[in-house]
C-alpha positions in Angstrom: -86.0 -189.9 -229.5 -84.9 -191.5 -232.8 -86.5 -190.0 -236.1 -88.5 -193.1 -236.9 -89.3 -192.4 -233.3 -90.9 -188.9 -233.9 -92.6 -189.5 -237.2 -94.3 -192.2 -235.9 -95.4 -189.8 -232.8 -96.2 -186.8 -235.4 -98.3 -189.2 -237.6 -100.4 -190.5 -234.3 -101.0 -186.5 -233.4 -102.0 -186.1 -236.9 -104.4 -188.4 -236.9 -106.1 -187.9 -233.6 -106.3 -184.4 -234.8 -108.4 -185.5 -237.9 -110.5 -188.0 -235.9 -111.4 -184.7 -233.4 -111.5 -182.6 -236.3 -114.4 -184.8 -238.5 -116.3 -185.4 -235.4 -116.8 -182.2 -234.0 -116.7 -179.7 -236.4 -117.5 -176.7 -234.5 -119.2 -173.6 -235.9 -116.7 -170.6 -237.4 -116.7 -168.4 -234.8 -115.1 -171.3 -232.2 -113.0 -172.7 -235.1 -110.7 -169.9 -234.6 -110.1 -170.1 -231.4 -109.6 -173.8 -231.9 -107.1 -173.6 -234.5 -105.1 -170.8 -232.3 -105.4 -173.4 -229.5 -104.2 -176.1 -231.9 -101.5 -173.8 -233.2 -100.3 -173.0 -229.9 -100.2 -176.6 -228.8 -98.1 -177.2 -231.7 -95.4 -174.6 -230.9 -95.5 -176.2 -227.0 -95.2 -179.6 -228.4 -92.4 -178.5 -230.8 -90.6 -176.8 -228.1 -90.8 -179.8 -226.2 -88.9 -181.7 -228.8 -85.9 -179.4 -229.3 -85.6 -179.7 -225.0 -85.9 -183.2 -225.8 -83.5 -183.7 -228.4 -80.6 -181.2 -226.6 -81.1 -183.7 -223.1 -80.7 -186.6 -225.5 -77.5 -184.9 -226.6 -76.2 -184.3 -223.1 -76.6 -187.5 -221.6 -74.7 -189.0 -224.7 -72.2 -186.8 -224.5 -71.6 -187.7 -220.9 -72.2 -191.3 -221.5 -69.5 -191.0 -223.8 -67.3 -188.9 -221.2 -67.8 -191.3 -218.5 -67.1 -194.3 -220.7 -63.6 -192.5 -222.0 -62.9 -192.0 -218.0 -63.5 -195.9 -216.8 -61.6 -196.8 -219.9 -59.1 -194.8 -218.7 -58.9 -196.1 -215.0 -59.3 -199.5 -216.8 -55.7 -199.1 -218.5 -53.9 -197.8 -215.3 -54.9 -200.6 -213.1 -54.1 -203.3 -216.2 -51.2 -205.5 -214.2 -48.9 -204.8 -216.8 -48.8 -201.3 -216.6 -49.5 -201.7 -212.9 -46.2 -203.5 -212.4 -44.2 -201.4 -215.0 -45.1 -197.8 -213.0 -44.4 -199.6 -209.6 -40.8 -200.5 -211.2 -40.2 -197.4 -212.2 -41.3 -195.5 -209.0 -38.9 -197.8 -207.6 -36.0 -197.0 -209.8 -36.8 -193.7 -209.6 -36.4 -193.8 -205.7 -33.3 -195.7 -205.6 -35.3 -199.2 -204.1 
């Protein structure tokens, strides 16, 4: 998830939470347990995000593995070097 991404997801949040907020407005003795609900959501939500972000980090760093790999075999079936390790295996067996 890009920054831009998140902000713009934190800003919705926010402002479903005042919507909800302003139209219910419970009584005190519920608003507590509310706001521990809310508070607890937030933690969840938060942890979500750091899960979120460390997957984001693996799958590049493998995209970036695998890329470095076919690269790789890219260069060691090039025709050039193809031909130049098939001369030398050659030479090197006395063909």
């Amino acid at each position: 998830m890009m920054i831009g991404d998140r902000e713009g997801l934190v800003a919705r949040i926010r402002q479903v939470r005042r919507i909800a907020t302003a139209r219910d407005r419970p009584s005190s003795g519920t608003g507590d347990a509310q706001r521990d609900r809310i508070q607890a959501l937030e933690g969840r939500v938060s942890h979500l995000e750091q899960q979120l972000d460390g997957l984001q980090d693996s799958v590049h760093r493998e995209a970036e593995r695998h890329a470095k790999l076919i690269a790789e075999l890219q260069a060691q079936v090039d025709p050039g070097t193809m031909g130049a390790a098939l001369a030398e295996d050659a030479r090197n067996r006395g063909l």
